[in-house]
C-alpha positions in Angstrom: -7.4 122.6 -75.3 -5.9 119.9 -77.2 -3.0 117.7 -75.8 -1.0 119.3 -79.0 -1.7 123.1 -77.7 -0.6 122.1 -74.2 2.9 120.7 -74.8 3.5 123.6 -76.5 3.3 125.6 -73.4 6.7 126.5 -71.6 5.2 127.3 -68.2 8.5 127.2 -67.0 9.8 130.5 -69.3 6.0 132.3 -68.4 6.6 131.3 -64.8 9.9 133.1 -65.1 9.0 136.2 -67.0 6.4 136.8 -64.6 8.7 136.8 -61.7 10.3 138.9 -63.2 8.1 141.6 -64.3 6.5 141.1 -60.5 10.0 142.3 -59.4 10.8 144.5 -61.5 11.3 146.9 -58.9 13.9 145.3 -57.6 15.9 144.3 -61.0 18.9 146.5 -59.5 19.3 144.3 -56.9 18.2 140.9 -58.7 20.1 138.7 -60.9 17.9 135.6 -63.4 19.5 132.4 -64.4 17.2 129.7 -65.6 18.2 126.1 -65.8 21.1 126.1 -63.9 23.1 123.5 -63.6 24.3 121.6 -60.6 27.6 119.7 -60.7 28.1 117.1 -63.7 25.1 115.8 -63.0 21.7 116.4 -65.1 20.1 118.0 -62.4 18.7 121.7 -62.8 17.5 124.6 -61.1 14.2 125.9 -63.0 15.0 129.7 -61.7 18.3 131.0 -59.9 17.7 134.3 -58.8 21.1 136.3 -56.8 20.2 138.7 -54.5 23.0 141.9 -54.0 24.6 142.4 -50.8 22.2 145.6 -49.6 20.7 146.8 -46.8 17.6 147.4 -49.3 14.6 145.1 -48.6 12.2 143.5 -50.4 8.8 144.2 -49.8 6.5 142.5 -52.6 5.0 139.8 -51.1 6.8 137.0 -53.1 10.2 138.3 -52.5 10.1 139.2 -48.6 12.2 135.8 -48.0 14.9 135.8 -50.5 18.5 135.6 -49.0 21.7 135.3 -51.5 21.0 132.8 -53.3 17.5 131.7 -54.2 16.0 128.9 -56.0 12.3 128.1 -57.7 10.9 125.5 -58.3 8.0 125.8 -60.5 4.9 123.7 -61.2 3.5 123.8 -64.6 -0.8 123.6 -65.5 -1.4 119.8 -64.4 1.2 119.5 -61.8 0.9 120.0 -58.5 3.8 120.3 -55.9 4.3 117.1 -54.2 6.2 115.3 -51.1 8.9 113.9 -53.7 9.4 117.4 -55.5 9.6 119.4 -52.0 12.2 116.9 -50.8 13.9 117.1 -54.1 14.2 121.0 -54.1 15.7 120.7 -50.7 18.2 118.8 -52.0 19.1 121.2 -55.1 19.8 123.8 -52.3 22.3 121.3 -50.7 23.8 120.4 -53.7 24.2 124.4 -55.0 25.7 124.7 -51.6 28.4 122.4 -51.9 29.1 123.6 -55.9 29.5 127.1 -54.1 32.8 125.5 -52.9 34.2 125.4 -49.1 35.7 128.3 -47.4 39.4 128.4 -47.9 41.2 130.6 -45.5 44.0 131.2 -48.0 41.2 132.9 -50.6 38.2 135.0 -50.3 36.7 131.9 -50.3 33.0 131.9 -48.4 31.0 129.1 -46.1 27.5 129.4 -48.1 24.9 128.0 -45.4 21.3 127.4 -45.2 21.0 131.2 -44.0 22.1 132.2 -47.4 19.4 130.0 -49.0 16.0 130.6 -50.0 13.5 128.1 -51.6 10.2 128.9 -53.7 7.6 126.3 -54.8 5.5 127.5 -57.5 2.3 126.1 -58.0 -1.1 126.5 -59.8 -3.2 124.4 -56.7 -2.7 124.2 -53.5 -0.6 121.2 -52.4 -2.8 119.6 -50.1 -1.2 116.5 -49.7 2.2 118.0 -49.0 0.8 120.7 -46.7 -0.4 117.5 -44.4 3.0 116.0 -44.4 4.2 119.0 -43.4 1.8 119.7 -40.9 1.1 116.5 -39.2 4.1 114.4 -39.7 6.8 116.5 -39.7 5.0 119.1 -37.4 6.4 121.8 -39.2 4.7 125.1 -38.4 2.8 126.5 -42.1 2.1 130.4 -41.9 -0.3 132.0 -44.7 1.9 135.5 -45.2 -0.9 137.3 -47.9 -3.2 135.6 -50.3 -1.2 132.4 -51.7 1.8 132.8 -50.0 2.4 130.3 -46.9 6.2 130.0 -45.3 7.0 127.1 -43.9 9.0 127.7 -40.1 11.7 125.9 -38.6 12.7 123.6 -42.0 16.3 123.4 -43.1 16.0 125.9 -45.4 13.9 129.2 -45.5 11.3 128.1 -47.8 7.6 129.5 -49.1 4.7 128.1 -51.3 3.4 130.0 -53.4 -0.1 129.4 -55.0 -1.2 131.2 -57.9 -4.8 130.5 -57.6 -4.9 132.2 -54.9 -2.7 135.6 -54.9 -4.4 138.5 -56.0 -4.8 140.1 -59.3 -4.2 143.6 -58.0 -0.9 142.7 -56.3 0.6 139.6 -58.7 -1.3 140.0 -61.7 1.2 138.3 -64.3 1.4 135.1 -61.5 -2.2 135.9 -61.0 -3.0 134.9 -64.9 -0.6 131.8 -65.5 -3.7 130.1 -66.4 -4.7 128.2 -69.5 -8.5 129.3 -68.7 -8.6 133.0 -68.6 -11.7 133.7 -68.9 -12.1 137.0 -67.4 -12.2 139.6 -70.3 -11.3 142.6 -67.8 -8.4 140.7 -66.5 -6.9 139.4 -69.7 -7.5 143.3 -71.0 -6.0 144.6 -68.2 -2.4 142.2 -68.9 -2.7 142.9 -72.9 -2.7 146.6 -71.9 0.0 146.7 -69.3 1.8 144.2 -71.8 1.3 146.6 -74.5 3.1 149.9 -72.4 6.3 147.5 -72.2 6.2 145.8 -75.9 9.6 147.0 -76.2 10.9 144.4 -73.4 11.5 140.4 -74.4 10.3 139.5 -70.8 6.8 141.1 -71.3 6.3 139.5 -75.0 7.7 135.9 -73.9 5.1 136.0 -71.5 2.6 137.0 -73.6 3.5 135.2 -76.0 3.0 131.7 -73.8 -0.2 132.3 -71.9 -1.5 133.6 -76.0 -0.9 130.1 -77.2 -2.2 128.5 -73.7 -5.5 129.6 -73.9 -6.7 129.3 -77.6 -9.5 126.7 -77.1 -11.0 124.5 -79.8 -14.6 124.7 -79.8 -16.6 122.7 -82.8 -13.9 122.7 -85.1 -13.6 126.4 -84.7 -10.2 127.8 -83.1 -10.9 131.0 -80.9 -9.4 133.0 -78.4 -11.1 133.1 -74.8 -9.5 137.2 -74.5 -9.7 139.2 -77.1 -7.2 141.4 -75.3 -4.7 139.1 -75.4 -5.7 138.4 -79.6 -5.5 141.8 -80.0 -2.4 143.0 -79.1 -0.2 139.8 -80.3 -2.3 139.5 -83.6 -5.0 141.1 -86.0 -6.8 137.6 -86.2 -6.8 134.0 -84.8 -5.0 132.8 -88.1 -2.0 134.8 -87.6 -1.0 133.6 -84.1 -2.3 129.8 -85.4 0.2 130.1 -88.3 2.7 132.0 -85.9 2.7 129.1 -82.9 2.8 126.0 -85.8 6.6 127.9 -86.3 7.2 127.5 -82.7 9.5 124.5 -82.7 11.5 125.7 -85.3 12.3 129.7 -84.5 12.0 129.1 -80.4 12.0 126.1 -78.8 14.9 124.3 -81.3 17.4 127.2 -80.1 16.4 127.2 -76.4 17.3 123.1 -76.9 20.3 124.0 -78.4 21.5 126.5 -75.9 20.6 124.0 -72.7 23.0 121.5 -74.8 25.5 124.0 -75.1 25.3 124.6 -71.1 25.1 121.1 -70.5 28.3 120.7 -72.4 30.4 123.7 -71.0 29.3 123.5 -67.2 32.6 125.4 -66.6 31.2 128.3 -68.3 28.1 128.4 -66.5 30.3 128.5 -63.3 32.3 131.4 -64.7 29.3 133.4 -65.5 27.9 133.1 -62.0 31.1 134.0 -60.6 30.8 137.1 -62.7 27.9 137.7 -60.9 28.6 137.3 -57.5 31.8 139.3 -58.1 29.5 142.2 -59.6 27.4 142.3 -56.9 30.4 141.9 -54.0 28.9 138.6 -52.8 32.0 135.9 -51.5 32.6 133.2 -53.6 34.4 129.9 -54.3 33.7 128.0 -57.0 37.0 126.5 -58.0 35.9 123.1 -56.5 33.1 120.8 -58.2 30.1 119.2 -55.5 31.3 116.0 -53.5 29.4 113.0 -54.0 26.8 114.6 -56.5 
């Protein structure tokens, strides 16, 4: 794949769609907000995901930790999860804690804690380096739940790793296949079918629509598509989804930059909306105050 194909990847937006469709058992109970914003500040959140007040639990393997409030992190083809982007998600969970706002006992102001808090770390490979760290220095106790899926015990926060490499492509199949080398015809077949049932829903073709355009390949000067599954269903030939991701800039990525600058700008907004949906789900609240010391 050329360095040009690449960049054009949002493995961010696929990471998120495919949480999404993952959980889509549980979208009664689940609310999506990507890029948040934390104080003034530039910093952002790659995935906020609310969890209602219910009794109801999740079971699906990549879900079984989520509290109230629960943030991802998420690594894109090439990166791995490090010491300095652990440490730094730890952080954004402090820092959405105190932008929650302190309990006032004149309001229905609420204490958010590191109970209410959950932290996923997305990755394509298994952090080795980090995993040591954990391990040896910090002697932090690292539990392998299922097939890439590892919690790690008695940290700050409740926190899990989640390796995509490694989960299984009967239980995750949409993390399964964020891959820029899906090579497996019956797999990629299997997504362009299941992808096909739910054309109808912007989370399924977003997702498509970004793992299509990571895996064309360039092979002597010819451009071809490793699953003709995947071709098949966003496209009648190669030329068509050339000529459609060559437009990409323009018709998608320009108004997703646009929109972050329009969030970036009205932070108050953002704050307002998130209100919204704490008060729709009955979840306590405060959010009059801004972050101290951000």
């Amino acid at each position: 794949m050329s360095h040009t194909s690449k960049s054009r990847v949002n493995w961010h937006e696929a990471a998120s769609c495919a949480f999404q469709i993952e959980l889509k058992n549980y979208s009664h109970i689940l609310e999506y907000i990507s890029e948040y914003p934390l104080g003034k500040n530039s910093y952002r959140i790659d995935l906020l995901v609310i969890k209602k007040l219910t009794d109801e639990r999740i079971s699906k393997n990549i879900a079984r930790i989520f509290k109230t409030l629960n943030l991802l992190e998420i690594k894109g083809i090439g990166s791995s999860i490090n010491i300095d982007s652990y440490y730094k998600t730890i952080g954004y969970a402090g820092l959405l804690i105190a932008q929650m706002g302190k309990s006032d006992s004149s309001s229905r102001g609420y204490q958010y804690s590191s109970l209410d808090v959950s932290l996923t770390l997305l990755s394509c490979h298994y952090p080795r380096k980090l995993m040591n760290h954990l391990k040896q220095e910090r002697k932090l106790p690292v539990a392998k739940i299922s097939n890439g899926v590892y919690y790690i015990n008695k940290e700050t926060f409740h926190i899990q790793i989640i390796v995509t490499k490694e989960l299984s492509s009967e239980d995750n199949l949409y993390l399964y296949c964020l891959t820029d080398n899906l090579q497996d015809t019956t797999l990629a077949n299997r997504l362009a079918d299941d992808c096909n049932l739910h054309q109808e829903q912007e989370i399924y073709i977003k997702y498509l629509h970004q793992i299509s355009t990571a895996n064309f390949k360039k092979m002597k000067g010819d451009t071809t598509m490793v699953c003709e599954g995947l071709l098949n269903l966003c496209g009648t030939s190669s030329a068509e989804i050339i000529e459609r991701t060559k437009k990409e800039d323009a018709e998608y990525y320009l108004p997703k930059i646009n929109q972050l600058t329009s969030q970036n700008s009205n932070l108050t907004s953002q704050n307002t909306y998130l209100k919204s949906l704490l008060t729709k789900h009955n979840i306590p609240f405060d959010l009059g105050s801004e972050p101290e010391d951000c």
